[in-house]
C-alpha positions as CSV (number, residue, x, y, z in Angstrom):
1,X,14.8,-11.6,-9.2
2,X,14.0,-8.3,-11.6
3,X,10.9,-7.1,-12.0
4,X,10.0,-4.8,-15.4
5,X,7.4,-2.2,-16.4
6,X,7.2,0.0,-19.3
7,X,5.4,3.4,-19.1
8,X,3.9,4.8,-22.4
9,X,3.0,8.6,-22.6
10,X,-1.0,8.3,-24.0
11,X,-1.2,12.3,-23.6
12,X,-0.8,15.4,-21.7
13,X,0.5,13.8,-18.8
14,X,-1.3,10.7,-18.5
15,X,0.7,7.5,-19.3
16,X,-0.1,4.0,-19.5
17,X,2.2,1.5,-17.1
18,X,2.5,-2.2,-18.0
19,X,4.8,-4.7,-16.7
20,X,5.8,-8.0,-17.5
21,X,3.6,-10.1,-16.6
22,X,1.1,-8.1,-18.4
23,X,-1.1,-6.1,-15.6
24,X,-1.7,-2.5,-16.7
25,X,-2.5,0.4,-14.9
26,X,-3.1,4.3,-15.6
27,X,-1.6,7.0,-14.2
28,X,-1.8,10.8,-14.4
29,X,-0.1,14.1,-13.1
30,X,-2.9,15.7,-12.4
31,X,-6.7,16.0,-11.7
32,X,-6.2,18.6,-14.8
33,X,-3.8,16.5,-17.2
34,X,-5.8,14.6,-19.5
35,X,-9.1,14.3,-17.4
36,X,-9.1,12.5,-14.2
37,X,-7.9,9.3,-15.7
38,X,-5.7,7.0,-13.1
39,X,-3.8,7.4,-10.5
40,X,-1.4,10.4,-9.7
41,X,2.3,8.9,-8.8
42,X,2.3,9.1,-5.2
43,X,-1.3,7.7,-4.8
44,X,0.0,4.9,-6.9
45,X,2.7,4.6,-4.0
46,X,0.4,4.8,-1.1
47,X,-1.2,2.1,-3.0
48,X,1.6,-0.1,-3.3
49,X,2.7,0.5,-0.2
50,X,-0.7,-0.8,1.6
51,X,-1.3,-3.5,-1.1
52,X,2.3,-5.2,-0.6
53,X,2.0,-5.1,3.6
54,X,-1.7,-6.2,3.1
55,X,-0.8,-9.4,1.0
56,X,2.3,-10.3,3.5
57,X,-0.8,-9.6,6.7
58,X,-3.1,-11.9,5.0
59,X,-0.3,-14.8,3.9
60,X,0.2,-15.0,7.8
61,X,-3.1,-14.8,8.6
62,X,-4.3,-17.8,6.5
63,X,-1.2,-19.2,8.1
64,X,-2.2,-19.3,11.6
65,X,-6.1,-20.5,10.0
66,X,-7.4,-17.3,11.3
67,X,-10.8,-16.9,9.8
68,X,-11.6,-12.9,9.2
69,X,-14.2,-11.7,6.9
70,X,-13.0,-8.4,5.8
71,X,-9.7,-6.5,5.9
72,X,-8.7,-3.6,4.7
73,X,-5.7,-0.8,5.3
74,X,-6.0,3.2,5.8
75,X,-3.3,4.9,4.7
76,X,-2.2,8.4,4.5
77,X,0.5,9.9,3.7
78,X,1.9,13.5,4.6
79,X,4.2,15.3,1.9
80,X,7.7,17.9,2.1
81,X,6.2,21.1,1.6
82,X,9.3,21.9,-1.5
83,X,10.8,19.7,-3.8
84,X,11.2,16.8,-3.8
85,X,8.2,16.5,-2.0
86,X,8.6,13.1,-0.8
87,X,6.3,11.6,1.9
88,X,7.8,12.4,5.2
89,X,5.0,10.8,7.4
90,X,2.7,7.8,6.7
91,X,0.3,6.3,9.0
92,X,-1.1,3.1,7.9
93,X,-4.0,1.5,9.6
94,X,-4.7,-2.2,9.3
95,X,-7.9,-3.5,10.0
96,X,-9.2,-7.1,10.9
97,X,-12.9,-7.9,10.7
98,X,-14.7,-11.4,12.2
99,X,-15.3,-13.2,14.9
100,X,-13.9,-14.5,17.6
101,X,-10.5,-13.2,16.0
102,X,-7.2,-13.8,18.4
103,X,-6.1,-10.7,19.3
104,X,-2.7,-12.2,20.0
105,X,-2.2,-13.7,16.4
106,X,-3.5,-10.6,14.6
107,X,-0.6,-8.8,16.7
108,X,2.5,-11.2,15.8
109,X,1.3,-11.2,12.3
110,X,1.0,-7.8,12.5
111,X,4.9,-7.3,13.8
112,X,6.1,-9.7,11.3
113,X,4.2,-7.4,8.4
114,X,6.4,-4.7,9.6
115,X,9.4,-6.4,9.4
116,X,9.0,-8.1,6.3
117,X,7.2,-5.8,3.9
118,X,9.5,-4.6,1.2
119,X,8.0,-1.2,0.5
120,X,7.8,-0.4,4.2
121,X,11.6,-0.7,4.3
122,X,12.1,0.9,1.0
123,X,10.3,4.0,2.7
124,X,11.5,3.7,6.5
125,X,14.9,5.5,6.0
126,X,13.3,8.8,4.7
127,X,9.8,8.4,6.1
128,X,8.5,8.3,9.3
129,X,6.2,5.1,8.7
130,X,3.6,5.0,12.0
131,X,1.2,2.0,11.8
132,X,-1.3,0.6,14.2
133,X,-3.9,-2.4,14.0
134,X,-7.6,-2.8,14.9
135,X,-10.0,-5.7,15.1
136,X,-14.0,-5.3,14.7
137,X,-15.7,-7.7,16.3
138,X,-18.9,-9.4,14.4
């Protein structure tokens, strides 16, 4: 399966990314370049990175019929001090709301996220990727 995206330069160094399926989304450089518009490049990652775990979290989730009413993932990333300043720690959060949630299948979907999330893998061999769950009780 390929995936495409096109980036267009708009100015300074803010750009425009679009991809095939026709989603579009702004990035910038800097909080300087061009205004404030979009997201800088590795917040963009951070993004992806929570966003493609979260959707495999939820899939399994819905699987086991577990009824949640919020979810949502922290995640921070540390950077290499020189070029290329790639993220050399990221700790990720995930966190379950509802009630009467199963500890137990919140865990093995939790594991299985790990395992099968294709930016977490992408990351693992340069990164040191910590991640940890949490329910709140309603």
């Amino acid at each position: 399966m390929s995936l495409e995206a096109r980036i267009f330069l708009l100015e300074g160094l803010a750009f425009e990314g679009s991809t095939s399926t026709g989603n579009v989304v702004m990035i910038n450089a800097s909080k300087g370049a061009a205004g404030n518009v979009g997201f800088r490049p590795m917040e963009l990652f951070l993004v992806s990175l929570g966003a493609c775990s979260g959707v495999s979290m939820i899939q399994i989730l819905q699987k086991k019929r577990i009824d949640i009413s919020g979810f949502w993932i922290n995640v921070k990333g540390e950077k290499a001090k020189t070029p290329p300043t790639i993220f050399t720690d990221i700790d990720m959060e995930y966190v379950v709301k509802g009630k009467n949630i199963p500890e137990k299948a919140v865990k093995s979907a939790f594991e299985l996220t790990k395992k099968t999330c294709s930016v977490i893998a992408m990351v693992k061999p340069t990164t040191n990727v910590t991640t940890r769950y949490r329910i709140i009780e309603e």
